[in-house]
CHARMM-style PDB file with segment names, atoms N, HN, CA, C and O in Angstrom:
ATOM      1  N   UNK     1      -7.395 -38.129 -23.465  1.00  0.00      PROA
ATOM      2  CA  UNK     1      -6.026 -38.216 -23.905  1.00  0.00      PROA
ATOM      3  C   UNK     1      -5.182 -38.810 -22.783  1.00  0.00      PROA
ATOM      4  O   UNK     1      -5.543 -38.544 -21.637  1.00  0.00      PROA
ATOM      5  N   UNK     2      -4.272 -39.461 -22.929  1.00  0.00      PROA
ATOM      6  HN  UNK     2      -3.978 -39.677 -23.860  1.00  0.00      PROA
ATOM      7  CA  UNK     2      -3.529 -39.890 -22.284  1.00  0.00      PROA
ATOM      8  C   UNK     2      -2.462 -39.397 -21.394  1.00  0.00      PROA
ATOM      9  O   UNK     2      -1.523 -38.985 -22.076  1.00  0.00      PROA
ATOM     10  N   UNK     3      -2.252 -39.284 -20.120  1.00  0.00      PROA
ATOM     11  HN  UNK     3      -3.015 -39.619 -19.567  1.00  0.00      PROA
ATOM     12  CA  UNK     3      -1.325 -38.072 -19.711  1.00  0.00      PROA
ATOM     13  C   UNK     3      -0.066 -37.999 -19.953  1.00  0.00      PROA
ATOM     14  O   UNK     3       0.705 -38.877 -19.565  1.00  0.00      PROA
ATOM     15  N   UNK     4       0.275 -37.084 -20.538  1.00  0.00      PROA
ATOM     16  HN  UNK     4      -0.351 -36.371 -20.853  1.00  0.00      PROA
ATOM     17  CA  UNK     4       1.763 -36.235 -20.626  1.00  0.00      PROA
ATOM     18  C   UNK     4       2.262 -37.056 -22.250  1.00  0.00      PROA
ATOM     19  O   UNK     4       3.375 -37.218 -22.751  1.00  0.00      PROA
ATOM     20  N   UNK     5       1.045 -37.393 -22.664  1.00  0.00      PROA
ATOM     21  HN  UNK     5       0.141 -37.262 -22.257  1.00  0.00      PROA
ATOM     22  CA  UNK     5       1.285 -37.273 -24.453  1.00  0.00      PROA
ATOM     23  C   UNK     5       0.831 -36.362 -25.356  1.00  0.00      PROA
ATOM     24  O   UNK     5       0.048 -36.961 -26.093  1.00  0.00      PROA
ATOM     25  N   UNK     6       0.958 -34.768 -25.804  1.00  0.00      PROA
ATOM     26  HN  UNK     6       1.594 -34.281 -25.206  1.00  0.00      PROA
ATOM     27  CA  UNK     6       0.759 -34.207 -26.437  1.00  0.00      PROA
ATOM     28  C   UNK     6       0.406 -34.967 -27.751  1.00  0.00      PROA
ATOM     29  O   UNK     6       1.293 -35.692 -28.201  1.00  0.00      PROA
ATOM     30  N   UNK     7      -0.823 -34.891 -28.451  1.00  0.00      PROA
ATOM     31  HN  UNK     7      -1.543 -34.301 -28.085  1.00  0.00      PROA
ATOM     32  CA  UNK     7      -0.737 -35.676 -29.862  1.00  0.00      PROA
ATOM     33  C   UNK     7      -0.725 -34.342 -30.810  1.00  0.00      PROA
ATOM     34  O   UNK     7       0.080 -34.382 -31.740  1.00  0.00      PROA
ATOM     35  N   UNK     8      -1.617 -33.032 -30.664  1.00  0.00      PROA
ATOM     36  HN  UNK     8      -2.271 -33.000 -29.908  1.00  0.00      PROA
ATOM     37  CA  UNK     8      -1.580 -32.120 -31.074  1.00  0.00      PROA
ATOM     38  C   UNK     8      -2.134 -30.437 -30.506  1.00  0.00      PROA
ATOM     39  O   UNK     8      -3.121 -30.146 -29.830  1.00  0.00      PROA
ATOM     40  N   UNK     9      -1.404 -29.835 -30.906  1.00  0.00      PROA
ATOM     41  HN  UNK     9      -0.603 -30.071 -31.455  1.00  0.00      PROA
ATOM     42  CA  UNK     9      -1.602 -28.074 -29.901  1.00  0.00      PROA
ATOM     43  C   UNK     9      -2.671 -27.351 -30.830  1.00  0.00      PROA
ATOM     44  O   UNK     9      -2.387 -26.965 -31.964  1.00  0.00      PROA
ATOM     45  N   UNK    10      -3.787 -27.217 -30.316  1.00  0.00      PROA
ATOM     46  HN  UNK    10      -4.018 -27.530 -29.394  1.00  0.00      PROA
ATOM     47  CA  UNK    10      -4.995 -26.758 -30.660  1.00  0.00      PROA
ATOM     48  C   UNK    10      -4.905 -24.887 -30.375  1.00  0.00      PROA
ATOM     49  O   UNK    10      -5.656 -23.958 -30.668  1.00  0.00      PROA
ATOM     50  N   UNK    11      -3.740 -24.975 -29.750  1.00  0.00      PROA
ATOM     51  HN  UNK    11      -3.129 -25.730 -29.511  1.00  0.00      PROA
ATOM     52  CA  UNK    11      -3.923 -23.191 -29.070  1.00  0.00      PROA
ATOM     53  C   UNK    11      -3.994 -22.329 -30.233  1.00  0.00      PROA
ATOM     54  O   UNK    11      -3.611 -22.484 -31.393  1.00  0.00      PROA
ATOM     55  N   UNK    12      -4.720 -21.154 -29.486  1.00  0.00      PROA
ATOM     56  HN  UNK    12      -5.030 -21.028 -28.544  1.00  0.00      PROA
ATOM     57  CA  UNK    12      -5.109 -20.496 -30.485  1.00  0.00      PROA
ATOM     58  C   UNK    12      -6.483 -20.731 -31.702  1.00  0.00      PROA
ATOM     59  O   UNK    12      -7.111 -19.905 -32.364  1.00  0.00      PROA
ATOM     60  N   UNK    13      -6.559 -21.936 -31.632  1.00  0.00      PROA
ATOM     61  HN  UNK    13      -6.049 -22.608 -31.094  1.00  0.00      PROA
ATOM     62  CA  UNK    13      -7.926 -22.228 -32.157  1.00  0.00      PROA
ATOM     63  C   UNK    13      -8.980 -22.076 -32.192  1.00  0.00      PROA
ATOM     64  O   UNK    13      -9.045 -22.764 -33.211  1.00  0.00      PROA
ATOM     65  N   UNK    14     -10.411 -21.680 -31.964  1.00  0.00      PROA
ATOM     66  HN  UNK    14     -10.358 -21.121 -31.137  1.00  0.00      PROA
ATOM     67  CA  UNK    14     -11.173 -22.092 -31.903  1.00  0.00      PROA
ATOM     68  C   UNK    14     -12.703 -23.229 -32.202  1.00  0.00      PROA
ATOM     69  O   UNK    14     -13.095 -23.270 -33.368  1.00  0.00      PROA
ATOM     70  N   UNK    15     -13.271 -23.855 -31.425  1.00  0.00      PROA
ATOM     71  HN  UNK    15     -12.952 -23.822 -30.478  1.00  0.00      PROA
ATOM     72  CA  UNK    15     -13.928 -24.884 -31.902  1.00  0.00      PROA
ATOM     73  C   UNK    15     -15.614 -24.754 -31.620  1.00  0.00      PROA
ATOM     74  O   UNK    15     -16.063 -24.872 -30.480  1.00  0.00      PROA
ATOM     75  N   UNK    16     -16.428 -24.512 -32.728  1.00  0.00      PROA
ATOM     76  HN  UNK    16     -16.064 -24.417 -33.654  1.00  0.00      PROA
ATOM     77  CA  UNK    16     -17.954 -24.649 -31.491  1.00  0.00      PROA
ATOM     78  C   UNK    16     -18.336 -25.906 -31.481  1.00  0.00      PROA
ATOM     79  O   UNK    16     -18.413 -26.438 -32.588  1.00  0.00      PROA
ATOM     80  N   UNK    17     -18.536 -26.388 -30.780  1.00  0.00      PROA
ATOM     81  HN  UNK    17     -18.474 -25.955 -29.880  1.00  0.00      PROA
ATOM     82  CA  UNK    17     -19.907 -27.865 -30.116  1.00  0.00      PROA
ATOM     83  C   UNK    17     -21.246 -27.644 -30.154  1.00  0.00      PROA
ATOM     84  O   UNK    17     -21.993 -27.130 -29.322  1.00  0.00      PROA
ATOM     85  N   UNK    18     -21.493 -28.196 -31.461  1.00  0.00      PROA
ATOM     86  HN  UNK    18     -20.886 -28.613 -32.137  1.00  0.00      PROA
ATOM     87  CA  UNK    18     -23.219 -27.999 -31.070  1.00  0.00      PROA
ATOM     88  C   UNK    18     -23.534 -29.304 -29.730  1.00  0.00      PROA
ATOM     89  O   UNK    18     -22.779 -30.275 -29.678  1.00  0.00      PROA
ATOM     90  N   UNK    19     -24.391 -29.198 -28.994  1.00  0.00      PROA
ATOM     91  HN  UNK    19     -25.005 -28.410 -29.036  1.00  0.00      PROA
ATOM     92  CA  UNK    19     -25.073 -30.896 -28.484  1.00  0.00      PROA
ATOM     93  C   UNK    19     -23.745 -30.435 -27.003  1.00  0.00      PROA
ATOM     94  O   UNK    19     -23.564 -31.332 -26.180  1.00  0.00      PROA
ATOM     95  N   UNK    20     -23.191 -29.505 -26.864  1.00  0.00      PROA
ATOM     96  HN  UNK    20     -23.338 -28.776 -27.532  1.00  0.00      PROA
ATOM     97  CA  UNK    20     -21.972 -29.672 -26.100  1.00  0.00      PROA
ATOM     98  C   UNK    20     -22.100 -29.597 -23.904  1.00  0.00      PROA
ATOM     99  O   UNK    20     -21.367 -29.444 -22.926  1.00  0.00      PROA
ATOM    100  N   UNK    21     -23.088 -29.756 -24.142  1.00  0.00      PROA
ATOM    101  HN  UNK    21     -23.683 -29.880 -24.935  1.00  0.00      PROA
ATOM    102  CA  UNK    21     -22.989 -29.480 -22.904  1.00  0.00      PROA
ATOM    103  C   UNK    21     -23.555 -31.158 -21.990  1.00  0.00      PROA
ATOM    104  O   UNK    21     -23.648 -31.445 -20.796  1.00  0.00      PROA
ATOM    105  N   UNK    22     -23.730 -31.670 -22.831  1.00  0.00      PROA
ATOM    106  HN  UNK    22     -23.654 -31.437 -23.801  1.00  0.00      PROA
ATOM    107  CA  UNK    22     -23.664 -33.687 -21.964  1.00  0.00      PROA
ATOM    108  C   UNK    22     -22.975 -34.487 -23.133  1.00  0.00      PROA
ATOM    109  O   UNK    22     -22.410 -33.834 -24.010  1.00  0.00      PROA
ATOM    110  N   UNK    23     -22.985 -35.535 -23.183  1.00  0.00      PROA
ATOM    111  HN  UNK    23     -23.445 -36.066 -22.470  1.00  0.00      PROA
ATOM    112  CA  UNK    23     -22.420 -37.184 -23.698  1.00  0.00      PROA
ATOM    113  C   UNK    23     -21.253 -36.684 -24.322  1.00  0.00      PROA
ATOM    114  O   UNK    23     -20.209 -36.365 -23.753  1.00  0.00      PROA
ATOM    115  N   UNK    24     -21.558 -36.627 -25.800  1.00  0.00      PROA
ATOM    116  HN  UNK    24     -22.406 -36.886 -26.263  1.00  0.00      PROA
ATOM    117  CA  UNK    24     -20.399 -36.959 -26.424  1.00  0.00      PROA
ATOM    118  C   UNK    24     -20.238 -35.612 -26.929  1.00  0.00      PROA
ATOM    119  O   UNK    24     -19.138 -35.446 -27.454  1.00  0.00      PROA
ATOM    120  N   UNK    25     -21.157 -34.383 -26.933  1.00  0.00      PROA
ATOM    121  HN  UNK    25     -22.052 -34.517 -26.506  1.00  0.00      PROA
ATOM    122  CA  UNK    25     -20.116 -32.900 -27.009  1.00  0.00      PROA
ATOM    123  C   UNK    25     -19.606 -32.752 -25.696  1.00  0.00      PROA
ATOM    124  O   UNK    25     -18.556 -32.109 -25.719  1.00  0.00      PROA
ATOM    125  N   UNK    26     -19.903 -33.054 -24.717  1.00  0.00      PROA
ATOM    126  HN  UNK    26     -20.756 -33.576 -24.698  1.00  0.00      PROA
ATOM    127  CA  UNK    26     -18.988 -32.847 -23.401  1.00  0.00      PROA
ATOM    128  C   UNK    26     -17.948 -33.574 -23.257  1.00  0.00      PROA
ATOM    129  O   UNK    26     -17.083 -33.156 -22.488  1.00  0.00      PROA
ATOM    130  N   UNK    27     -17.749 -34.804 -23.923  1.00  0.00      PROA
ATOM    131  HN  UNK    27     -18.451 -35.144 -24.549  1.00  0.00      PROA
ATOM    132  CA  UNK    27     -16.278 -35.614 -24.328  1.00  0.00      PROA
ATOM    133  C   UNK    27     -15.530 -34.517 -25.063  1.00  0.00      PROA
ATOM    134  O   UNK    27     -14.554 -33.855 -24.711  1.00  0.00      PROA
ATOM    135  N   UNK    28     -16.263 -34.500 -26.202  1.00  0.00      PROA
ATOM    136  HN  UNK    28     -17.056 -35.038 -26.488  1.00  0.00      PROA
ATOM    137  CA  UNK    28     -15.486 -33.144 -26.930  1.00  0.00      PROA
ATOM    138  C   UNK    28     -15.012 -31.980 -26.710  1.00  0.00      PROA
ATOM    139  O   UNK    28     -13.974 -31.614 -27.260  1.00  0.00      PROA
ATOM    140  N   UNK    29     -15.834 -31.048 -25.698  1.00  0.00      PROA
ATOM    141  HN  UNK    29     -16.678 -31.346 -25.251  1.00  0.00      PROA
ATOM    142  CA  UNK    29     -15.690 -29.987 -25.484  1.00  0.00      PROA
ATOM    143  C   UNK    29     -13.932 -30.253 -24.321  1.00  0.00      PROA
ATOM    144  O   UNK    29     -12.994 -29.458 -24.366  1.00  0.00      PROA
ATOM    145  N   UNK    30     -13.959 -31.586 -23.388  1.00  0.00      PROA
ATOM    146  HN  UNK    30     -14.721 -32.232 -23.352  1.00  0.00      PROA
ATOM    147  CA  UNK    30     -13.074 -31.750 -22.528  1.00  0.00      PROA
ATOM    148  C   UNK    30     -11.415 -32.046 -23.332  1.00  0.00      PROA
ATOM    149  O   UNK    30     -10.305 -31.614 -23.021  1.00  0.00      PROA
ATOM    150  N   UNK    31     -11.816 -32.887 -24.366  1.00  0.00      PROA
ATOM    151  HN  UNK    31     -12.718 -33.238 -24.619  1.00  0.00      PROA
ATOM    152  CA  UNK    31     -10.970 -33.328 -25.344  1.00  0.00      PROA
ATOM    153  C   UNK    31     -10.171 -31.921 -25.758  1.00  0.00      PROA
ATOM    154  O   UNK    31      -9.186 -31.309 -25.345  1.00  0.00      PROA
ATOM    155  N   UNK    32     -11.014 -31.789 -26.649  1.00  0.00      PROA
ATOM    156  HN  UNK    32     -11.814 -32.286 -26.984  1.00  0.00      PROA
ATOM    157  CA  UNK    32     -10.459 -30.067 -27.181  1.00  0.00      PROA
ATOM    158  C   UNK    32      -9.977 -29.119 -26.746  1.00  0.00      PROA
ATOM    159  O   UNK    32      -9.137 -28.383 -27.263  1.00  0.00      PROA
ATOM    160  N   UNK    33     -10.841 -29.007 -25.004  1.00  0.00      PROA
ATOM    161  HN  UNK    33     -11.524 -29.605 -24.584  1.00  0.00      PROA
ATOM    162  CA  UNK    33     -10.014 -28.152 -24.315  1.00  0.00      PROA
ATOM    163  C   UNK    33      -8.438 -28.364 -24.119  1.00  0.00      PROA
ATOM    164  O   UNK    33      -7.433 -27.653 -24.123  1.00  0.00      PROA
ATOM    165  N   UNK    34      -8.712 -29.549 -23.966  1.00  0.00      PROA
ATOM    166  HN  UNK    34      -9.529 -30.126 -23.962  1.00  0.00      PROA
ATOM    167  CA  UNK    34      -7.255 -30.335 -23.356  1.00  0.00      PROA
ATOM    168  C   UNK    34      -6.295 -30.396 -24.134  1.00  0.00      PROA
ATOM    169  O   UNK    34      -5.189 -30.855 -23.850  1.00  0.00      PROA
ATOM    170  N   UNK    35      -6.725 -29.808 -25.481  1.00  0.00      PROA
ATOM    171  HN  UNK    35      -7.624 -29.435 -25.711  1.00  0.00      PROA
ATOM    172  CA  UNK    35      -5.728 -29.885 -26.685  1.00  0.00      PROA
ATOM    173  C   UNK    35      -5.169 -28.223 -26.539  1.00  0.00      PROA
ATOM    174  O   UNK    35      -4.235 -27.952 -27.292  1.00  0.00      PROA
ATOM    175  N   UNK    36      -5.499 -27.479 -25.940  1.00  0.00      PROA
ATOM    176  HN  UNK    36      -6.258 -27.699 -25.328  1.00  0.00      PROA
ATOM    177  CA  UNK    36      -5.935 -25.727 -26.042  1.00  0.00      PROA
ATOM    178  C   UNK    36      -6.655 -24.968 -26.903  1.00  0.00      PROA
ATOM    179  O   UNK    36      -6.539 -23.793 -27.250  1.00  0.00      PROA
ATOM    180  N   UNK    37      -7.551 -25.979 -27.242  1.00  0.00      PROA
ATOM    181  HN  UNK    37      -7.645 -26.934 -26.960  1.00  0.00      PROA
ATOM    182  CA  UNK    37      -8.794 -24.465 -28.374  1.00  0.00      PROA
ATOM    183  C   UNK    37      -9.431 -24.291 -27.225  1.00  0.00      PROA
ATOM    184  O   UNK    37      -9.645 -24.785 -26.118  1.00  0.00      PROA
ATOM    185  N   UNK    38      -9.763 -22.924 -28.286  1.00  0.00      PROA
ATOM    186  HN  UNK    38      -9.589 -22.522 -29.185  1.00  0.00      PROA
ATOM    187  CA  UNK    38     -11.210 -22.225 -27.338  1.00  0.00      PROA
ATOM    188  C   UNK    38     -12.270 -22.787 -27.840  1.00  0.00      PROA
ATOM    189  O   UNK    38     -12.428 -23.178 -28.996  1.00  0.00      PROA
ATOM    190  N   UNK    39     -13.409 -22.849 -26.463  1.00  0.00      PROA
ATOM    191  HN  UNK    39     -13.280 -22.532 -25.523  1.00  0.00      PROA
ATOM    192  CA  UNK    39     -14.439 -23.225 -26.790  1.00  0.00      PROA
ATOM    193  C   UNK    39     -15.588 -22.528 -27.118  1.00  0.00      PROA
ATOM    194  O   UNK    39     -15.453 -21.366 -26.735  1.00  0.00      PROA
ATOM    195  N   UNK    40     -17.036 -22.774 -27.844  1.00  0.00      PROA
ATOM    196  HN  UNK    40     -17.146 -23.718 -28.155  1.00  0.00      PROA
ATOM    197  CA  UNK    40     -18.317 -22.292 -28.152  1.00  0.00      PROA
ATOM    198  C   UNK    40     -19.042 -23.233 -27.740  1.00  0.00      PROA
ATOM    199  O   UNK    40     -19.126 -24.197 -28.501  1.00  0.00      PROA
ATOM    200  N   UNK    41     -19.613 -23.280 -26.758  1.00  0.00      PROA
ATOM    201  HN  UNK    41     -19.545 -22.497 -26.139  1.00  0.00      PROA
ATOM    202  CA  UNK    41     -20.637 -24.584 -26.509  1.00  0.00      PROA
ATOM    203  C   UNK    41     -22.191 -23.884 -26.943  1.00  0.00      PROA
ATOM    204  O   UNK    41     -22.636 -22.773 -26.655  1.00  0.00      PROA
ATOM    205  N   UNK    42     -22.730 -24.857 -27.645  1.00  0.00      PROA
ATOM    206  HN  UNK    42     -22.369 -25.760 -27.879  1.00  0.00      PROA
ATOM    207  CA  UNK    42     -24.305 -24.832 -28.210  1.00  0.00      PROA
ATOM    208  C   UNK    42     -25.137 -25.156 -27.754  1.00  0.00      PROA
ATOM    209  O   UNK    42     -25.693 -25.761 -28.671  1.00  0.00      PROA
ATOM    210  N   UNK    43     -25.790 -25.242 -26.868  1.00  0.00      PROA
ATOM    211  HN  UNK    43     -25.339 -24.751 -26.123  1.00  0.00      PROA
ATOM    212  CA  UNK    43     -26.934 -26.011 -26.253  1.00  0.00      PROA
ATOM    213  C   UNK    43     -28.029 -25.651 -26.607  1.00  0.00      PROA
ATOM    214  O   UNK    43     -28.123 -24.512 -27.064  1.00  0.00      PROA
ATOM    215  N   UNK    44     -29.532 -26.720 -26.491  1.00  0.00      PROA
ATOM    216  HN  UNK    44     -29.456 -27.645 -26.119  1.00  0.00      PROA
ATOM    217  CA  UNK    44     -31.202 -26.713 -26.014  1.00  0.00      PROA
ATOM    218  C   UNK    44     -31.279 -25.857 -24.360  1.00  0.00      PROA
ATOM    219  O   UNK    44     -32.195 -25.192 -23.875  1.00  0.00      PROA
ATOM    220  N   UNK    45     -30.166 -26.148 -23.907  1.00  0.00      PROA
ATOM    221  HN  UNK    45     -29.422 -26.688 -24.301  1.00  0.00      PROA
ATOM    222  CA  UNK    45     -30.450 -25.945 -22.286  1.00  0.00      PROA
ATOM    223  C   UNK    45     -29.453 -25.417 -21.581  1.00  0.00      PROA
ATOM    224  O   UNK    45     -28.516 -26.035 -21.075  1.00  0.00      PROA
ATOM    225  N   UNK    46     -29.755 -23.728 -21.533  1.00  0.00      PROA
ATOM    226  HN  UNK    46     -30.516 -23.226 -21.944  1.00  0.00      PROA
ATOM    227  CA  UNK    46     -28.411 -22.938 -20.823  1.00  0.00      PROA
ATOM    228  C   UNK    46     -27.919 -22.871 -20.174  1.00  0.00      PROA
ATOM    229  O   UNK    46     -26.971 -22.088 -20.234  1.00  0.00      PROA
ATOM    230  N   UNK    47     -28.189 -23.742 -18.857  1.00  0.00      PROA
ATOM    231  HN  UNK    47     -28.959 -24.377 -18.808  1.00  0.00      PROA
ATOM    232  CA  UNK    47     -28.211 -24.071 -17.640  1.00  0.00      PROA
ATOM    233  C   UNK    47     -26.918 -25.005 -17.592  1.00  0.00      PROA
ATOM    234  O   UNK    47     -25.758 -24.880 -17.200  1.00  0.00      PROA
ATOM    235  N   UNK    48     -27.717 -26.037 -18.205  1.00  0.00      PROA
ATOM    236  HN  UNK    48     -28.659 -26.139 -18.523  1.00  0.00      PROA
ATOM    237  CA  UNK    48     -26.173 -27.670 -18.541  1.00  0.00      PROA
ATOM    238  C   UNK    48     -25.457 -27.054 -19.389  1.00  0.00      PROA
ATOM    239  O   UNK    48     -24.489 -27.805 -19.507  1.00  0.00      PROA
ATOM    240  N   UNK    49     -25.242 -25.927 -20.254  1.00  0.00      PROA
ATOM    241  HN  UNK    49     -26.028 -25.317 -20.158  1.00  0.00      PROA
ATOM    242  CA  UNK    49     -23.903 -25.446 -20.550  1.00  0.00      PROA
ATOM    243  C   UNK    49     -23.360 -24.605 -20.271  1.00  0.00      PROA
ATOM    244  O   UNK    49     -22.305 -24.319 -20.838  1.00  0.00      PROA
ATOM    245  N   UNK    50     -23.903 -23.838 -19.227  1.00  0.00      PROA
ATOM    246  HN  UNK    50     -24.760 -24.070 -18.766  1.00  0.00      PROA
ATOM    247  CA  UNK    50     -22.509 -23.047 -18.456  1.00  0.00      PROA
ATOM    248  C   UNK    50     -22.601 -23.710 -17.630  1.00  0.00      PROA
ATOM    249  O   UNK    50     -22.476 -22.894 -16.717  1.00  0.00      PROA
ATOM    250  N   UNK    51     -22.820 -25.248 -16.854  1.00  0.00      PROA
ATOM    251  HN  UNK    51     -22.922 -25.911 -17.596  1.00  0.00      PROA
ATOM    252  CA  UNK    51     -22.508 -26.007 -16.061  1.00  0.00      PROA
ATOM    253  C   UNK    51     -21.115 -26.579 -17.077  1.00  0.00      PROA
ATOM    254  O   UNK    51     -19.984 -26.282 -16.693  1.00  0.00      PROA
ATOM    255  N   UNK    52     -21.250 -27.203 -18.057  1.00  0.00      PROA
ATOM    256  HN  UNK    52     -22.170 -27.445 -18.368  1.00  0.00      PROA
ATOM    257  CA  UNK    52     -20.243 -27.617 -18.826  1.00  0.00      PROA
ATOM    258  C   UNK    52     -19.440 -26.772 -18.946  1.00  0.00      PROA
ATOM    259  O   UNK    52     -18.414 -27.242 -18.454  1.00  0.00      PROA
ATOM    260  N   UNK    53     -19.225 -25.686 -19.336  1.00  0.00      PROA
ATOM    261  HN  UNK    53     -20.058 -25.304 -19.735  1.00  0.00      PROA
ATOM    262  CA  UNK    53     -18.113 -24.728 -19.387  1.00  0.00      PROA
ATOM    263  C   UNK    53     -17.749 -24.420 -18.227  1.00  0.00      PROA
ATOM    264  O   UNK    53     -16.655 -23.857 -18.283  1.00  0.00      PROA
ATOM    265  N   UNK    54     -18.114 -24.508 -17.241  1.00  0.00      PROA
ATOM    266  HN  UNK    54     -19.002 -24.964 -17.195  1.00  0.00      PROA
ATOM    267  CA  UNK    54     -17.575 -24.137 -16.216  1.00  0.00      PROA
ATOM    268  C   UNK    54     -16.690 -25.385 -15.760  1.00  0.00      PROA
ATOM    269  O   UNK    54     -15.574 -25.095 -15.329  1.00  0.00      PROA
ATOM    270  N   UNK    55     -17.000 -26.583 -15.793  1.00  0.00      PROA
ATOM    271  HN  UNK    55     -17.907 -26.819 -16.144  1.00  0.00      PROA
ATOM    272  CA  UNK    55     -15.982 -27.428 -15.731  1.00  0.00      PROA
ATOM    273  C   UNK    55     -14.950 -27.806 -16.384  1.00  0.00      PROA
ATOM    274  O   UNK    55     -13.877 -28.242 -15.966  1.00  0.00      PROA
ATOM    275  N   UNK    56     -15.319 -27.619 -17.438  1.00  0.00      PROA
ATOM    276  HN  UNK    56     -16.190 -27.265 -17.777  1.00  0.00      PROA
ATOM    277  CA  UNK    56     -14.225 -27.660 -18.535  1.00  0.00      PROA
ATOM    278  C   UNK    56     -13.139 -26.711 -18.383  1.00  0.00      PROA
ATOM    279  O   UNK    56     -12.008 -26.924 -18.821  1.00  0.00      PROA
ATOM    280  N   UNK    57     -13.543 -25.485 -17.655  1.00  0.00      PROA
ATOM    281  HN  UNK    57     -14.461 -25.312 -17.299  1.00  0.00      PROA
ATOM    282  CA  UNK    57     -12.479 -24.454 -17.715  1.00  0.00      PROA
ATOM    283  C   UNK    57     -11.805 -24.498 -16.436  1.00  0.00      PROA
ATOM    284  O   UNK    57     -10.624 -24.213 -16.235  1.00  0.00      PROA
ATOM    285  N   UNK    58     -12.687 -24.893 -15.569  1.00  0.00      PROA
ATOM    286  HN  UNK    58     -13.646 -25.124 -15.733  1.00  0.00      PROA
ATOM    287  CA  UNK    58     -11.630 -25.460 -14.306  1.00  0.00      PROA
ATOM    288  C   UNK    58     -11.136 -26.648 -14.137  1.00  0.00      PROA
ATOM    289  O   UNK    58     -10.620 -26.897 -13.047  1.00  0.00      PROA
ATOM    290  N   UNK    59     -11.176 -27.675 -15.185  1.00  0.00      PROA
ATOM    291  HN  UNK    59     -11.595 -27.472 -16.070  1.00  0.00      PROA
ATOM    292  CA  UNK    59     -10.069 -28.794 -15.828  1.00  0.00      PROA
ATOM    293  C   UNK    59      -8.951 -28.347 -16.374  1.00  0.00      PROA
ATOM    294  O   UNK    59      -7.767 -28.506 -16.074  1.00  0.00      PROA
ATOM    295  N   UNK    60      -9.640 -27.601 -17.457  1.00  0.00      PROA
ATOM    296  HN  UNK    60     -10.602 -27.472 -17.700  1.00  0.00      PROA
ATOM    297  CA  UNK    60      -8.377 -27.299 -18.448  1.00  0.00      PROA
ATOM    298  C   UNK    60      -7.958 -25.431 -18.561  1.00  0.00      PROA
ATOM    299  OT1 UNK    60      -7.029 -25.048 -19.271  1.00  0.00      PROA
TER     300      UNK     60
END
């Protein structure tokens, strides 16, 4: 998203990501955060997604 353009307020939401912890659920999961939902990340591999959540939450 572009900075300091709100397009829409996700707070309060929640969203799960399957695939979320590389490519394009980790676009998503960053996206979404950035909107304020909460996240559910899904992974094959538990490792790369509380690596992903953990960045995501110290982004957003």
């Amino acid at each position: 998203m572009l900075p300091g353009i709100k397009l829409f307020d996700l707070s309060g939401r929640t969203a799960l990501i399957t695939g979320g912890s590389k490519g394009l659920g980790e676009a998503m999961a960053a996206g979404l955060a950035s909107a304020g939902a909460n996240l559910m990340l899904v992974s094959r591999n538990e490792a790369e997604a509380k690596a992903t959540a953990a960045r995501v939450a110290e982004e957003y």
